[in-house]
N, CA, C and O atoms as a GROMACS GRO file, in nm:
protein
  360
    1UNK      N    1   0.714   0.665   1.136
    1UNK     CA    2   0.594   0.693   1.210
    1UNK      C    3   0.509   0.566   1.210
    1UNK      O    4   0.463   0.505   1.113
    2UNK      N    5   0.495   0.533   1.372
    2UNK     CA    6   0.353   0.414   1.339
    2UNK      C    7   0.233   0.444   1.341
    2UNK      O    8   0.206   0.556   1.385
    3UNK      N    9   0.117   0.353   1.294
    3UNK     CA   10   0.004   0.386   1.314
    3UNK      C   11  -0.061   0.459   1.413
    3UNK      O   12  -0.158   0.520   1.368
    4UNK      N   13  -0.042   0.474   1.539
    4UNK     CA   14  -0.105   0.493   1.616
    4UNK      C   15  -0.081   0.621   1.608
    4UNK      O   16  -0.188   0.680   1.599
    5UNK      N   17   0.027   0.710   1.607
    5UNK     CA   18   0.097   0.856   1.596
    5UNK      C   19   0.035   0.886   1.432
    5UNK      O   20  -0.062   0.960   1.432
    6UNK      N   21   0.064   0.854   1.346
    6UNK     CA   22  -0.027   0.905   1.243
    6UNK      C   23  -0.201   0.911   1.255
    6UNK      O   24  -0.270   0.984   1.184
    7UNK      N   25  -0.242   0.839   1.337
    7UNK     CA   26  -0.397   0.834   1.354
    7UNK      C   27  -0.424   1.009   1.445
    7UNK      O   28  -0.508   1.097   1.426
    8UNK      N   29  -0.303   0.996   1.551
    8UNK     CA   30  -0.314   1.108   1.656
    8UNK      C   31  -0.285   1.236   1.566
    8UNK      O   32  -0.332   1.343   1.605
    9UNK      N   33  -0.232   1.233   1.480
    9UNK     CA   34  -0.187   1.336   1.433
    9UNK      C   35  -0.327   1.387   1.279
    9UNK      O   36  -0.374   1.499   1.264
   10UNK      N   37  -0.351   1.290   1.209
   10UNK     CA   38  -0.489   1.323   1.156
   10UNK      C   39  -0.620   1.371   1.282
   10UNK      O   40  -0.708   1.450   1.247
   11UNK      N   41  -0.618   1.325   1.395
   11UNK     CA   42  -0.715   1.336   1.463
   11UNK      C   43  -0.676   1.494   1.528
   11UNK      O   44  -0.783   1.549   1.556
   12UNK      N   45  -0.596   1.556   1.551
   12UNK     CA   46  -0.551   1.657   1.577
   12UNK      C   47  -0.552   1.801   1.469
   12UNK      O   48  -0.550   1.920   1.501
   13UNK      N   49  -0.555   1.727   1.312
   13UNK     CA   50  -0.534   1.797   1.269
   13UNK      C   51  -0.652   1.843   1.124
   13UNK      O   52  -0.655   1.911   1.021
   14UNK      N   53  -0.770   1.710   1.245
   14UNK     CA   54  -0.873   1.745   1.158
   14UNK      C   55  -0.974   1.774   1.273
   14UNK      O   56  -1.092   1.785   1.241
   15UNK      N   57  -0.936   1.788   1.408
   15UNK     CA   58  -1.040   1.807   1.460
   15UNK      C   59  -1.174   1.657   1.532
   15UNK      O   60  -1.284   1.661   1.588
   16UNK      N   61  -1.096   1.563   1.493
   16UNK     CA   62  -1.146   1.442   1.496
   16UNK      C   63  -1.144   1.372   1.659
   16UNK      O   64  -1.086   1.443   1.740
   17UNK      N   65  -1.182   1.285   1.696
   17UNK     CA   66  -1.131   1.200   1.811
   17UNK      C   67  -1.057   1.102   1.758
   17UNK      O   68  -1.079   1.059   1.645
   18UNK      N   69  -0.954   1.055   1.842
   18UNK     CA   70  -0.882   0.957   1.799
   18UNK      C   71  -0.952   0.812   1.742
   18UNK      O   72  -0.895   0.738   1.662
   19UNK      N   73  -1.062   0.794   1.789
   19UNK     CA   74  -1.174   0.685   1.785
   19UNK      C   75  -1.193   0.743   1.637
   19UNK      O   76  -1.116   0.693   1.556
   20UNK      N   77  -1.260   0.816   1.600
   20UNK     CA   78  -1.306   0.872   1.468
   20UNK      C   79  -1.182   0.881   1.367
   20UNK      O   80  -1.213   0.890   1.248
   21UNK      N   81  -1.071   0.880   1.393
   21UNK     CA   82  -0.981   0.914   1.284
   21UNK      C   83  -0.896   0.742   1.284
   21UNK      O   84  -0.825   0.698   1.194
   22UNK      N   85  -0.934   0.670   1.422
   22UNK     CA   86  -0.892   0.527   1.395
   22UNK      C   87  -0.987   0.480   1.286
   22UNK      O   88  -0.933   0.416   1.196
   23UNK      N   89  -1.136   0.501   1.275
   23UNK     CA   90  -1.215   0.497   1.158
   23UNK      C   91  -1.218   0.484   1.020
   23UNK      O   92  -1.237   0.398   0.934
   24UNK      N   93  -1.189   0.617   1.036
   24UNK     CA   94  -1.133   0.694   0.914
   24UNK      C   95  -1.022   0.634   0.861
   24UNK      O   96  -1.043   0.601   0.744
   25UNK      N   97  -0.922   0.608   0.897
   25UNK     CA   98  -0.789   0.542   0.837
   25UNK      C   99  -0.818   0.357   0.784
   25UNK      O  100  -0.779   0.296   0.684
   26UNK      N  101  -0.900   0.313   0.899
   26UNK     CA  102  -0.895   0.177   0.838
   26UNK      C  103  -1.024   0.149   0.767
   26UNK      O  104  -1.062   0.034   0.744
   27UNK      N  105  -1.088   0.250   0.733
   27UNK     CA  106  -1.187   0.295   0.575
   27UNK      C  107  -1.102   0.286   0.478
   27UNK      O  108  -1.100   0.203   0.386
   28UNK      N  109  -1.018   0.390   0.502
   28UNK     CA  110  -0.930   0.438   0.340
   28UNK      C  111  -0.828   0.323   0.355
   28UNK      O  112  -0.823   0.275   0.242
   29UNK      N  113  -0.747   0.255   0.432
   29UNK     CA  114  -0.713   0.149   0.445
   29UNK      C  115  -0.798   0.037   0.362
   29UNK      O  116  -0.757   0.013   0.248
   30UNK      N  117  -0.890  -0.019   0.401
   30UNK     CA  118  -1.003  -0.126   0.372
   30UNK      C  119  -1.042  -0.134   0.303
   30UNK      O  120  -1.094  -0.242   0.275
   31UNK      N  121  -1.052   0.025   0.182
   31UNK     CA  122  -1.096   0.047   0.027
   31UNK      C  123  -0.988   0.042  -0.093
   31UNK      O  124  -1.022   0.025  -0.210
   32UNK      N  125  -0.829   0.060  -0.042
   32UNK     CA  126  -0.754   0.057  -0.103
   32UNK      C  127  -0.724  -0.083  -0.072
   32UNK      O  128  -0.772  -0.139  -0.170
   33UNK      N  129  -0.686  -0.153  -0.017
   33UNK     CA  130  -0.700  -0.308  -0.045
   33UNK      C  131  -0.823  -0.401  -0.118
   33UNK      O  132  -0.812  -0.510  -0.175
   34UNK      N  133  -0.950  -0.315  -0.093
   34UNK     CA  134  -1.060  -0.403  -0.184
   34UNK      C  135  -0.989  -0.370  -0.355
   34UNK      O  136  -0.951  -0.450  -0.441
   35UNK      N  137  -0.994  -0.222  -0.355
   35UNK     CA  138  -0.950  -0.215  -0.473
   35UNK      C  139  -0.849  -0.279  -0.549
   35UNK      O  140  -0.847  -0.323  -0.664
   36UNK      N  141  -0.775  -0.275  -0.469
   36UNK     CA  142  -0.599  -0.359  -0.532
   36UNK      C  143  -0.688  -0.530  -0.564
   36UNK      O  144  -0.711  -0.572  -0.677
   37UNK      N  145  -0.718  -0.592  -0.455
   37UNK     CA  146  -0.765  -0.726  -0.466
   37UNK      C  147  -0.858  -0.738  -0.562
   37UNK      O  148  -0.876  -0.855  -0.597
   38UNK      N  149  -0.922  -0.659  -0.614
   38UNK     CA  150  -1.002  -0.668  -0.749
   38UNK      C  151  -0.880  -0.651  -0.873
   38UNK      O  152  -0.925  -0.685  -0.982
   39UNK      N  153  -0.747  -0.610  -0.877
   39UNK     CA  154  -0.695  -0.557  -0.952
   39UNK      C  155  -0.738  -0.453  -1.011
   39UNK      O  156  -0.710  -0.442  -1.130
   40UNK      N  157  -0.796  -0.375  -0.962
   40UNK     CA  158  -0.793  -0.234  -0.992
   40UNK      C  159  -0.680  -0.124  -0.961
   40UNK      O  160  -0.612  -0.120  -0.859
   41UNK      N  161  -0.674  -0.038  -1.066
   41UNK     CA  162  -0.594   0.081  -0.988
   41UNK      C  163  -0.660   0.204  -0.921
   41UNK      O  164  -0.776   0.241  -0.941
   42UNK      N  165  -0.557   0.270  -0.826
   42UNK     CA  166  -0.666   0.345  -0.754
   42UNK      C  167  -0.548   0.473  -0.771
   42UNK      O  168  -0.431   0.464  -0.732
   43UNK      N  169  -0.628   0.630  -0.858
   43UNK     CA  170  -0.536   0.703  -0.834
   43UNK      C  171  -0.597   0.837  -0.724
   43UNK      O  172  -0.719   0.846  -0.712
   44UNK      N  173  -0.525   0.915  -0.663
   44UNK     CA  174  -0.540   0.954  -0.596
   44UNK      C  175  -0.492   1.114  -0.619
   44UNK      O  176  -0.374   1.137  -0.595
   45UNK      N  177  -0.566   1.215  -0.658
   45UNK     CA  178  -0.507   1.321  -0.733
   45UNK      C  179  -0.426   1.374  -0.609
   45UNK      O  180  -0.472   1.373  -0.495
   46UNK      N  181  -0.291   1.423  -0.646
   46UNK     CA  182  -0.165   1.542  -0.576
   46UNK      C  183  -0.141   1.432  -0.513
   46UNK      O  184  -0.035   1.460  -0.457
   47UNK      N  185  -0.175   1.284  -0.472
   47UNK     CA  186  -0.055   1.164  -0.406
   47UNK      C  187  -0.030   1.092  -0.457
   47UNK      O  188   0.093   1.100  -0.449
   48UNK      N  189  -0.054   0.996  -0.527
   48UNK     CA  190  -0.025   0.895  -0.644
   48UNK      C  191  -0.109   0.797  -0.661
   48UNK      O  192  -0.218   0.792  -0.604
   49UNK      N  193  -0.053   0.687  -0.763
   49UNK     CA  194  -0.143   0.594  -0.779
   49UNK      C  195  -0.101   0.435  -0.751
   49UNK      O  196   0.008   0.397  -0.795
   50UNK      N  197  -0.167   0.362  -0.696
   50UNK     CA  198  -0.205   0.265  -0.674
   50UNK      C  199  -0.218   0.140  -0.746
   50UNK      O  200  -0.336   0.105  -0.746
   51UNK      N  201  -0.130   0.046  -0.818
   51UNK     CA  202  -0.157  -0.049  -0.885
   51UNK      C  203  -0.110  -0.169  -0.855
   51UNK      O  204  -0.046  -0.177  -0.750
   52UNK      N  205  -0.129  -0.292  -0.937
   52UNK     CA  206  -0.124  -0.416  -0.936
   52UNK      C  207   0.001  -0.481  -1.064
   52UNK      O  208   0.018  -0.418  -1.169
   53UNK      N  209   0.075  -0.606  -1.035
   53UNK     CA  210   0.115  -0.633  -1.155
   53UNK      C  211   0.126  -0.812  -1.113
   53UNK      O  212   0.116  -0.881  -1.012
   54UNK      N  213   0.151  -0.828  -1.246
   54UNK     CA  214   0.173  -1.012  -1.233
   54UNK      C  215   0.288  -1.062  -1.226
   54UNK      O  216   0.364  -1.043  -1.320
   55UNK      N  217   0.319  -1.117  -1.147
   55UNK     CA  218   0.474  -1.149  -1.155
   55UNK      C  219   0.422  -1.320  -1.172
   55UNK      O  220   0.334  -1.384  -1.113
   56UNK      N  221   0.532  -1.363  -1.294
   56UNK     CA  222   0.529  -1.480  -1.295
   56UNK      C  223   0.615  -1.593  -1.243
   56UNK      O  224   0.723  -1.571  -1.189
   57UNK      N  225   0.561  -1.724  -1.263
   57UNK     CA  226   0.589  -1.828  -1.191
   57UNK      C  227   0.785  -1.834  -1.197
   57UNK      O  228   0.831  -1.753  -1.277
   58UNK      N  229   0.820  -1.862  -1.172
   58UNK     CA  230   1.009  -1.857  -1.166
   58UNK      C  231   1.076  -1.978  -1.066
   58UNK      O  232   1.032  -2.042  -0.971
   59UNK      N  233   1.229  -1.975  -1.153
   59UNK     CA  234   1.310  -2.134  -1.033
   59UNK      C  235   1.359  -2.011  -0.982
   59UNK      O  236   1.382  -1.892  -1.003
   60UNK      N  237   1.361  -2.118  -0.893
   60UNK     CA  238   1.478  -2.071  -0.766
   60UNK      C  239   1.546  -2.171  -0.700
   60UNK      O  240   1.553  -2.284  -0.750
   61UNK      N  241   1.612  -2.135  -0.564
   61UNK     CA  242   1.691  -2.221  -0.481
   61UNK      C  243   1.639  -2.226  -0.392
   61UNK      O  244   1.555  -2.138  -0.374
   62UNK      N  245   1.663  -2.345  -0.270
   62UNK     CA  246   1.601  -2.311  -0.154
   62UNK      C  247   1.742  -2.316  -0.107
   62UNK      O  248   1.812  -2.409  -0.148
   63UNK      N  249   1.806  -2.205  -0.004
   63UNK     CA  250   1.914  -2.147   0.040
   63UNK      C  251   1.986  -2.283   0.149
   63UNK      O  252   2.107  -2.289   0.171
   64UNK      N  253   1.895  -2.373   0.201
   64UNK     CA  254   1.933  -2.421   0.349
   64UNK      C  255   2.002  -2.542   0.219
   64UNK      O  256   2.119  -2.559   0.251
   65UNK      N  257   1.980  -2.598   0.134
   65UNK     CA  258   1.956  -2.737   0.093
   65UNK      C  259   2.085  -2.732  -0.066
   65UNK      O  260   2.177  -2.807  -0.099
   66UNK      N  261   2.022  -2.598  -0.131
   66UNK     CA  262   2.074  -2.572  -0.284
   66UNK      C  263   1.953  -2.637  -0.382
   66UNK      O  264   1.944  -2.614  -0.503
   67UNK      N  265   1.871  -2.716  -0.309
   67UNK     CA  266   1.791  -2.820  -0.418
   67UNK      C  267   1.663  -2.659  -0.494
   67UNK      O  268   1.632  -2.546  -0.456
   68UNK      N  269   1.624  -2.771  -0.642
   68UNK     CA  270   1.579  -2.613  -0.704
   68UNK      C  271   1.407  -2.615  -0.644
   68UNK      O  272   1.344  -2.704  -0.587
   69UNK      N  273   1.372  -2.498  -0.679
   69UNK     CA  274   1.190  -2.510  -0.631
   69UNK      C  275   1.152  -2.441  -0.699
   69UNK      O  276   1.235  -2.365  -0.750
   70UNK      N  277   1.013  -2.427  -0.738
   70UNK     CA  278   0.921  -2.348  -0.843
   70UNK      C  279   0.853  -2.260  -0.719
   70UNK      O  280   0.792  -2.295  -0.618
   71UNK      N  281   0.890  -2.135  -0.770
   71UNK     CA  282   0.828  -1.980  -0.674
   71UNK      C  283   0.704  -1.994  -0.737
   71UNK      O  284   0.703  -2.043  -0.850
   72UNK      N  285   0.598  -1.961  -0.684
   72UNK     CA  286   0.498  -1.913  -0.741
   72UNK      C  287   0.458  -1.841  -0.808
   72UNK      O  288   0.513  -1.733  -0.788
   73UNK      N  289   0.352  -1.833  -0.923
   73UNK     CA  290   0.313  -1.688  -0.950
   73UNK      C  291   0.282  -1.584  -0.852
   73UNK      O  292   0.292  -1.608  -0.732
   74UNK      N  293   0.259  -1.515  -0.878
   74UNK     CA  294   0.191  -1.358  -0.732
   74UNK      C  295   0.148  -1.235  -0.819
   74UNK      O  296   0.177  -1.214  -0.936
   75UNK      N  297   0.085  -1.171  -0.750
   75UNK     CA  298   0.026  -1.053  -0.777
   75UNK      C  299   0.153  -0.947  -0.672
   75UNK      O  300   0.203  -0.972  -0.563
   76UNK      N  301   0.167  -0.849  -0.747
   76UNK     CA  302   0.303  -0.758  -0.647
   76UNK      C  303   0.158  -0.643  -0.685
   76UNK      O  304   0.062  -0.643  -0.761
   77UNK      N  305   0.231  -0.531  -0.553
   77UNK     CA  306   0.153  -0.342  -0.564
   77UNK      C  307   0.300  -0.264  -0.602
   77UNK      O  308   0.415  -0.276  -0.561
   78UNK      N  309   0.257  -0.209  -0.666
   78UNK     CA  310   0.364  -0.089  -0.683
   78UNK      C  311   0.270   0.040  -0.622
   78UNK      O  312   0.157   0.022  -0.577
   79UNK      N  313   0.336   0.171  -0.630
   79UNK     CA  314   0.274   0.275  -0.609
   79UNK      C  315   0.366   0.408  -0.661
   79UNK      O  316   0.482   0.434  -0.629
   80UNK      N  317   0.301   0.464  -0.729
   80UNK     CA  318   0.360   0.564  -0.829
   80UNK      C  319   0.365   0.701  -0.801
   80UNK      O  320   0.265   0.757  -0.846
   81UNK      N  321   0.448   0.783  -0.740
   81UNK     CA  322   0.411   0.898  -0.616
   81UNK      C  323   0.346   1.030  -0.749
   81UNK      O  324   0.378   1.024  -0.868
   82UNK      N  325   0.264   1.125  -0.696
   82UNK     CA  326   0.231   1.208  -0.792
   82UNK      C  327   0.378   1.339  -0.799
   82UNK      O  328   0.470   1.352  -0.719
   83UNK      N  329   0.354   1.402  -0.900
   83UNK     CA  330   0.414   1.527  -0.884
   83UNK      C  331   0.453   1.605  -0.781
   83UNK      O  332   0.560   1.655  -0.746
   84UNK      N  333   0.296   1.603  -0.723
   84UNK     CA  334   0.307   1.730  -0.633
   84UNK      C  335   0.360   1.660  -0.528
   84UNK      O  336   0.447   1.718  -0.462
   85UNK      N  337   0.313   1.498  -0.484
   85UNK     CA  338   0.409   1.468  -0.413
   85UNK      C  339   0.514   1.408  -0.410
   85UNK      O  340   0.506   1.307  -0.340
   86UNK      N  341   0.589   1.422  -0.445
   86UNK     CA  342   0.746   1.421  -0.519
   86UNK      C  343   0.815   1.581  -0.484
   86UNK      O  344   0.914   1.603  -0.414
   87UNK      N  345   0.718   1.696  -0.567
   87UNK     CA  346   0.812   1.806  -0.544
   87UNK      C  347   0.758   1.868  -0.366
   87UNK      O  348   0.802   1.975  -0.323
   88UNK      N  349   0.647   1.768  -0.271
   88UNK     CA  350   0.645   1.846  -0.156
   88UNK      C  351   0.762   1.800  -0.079
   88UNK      O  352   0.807   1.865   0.015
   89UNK      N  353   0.817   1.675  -0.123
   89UNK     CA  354   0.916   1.586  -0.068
   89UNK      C  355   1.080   1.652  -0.073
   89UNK      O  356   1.156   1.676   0.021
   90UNK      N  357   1.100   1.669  -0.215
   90UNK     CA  358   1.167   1.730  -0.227
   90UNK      C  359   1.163   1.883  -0.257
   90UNK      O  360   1.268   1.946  -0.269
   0.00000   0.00000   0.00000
């Protein structure tokens, strides 16, 4: 599903205009990235939670050449599904 069909389908199924539920999504969108970028976690009761981890600096290869290169450190998201959604899934 892309964005635009998930927006139509909250807006349908909350009663919303599509304008209002395009809103709405890139709110909860826009707060869950502030959050992550602070390194915060964000949990979300009956969907899951939201976190951050450090991945550190590492060699590697560069594929075209073989010569070695230093990857960067990075920040990765994981996301941890809740119970309930896990058993609505399955």
């Amino acid at each position: 599903m892309k964005k635009a069909e998930f927006i139509g389908n909250i807006a349908d199924s909350a009663s919303l205009t599509k304008a209002d539920a395009d809103r709405a999504v890139s709110a909860v969108i826009g707060e869950i990235t502030k959050c992550l970028a602070n390194n915060d976690s964000l949990t979300i009761f009956g969907f899951g939670t939201f976190s951050t981890y450090a991945r550190a600096e590492k060699k590697g290869r560069n594929p075209q050449d073989g010569s070695e290169i230093t990857i960067p450190a990075s920040t990765g998201i994981r996301f941890k599904p809740a119970k309930a959604l896990k058993d609505a899934v399955n």
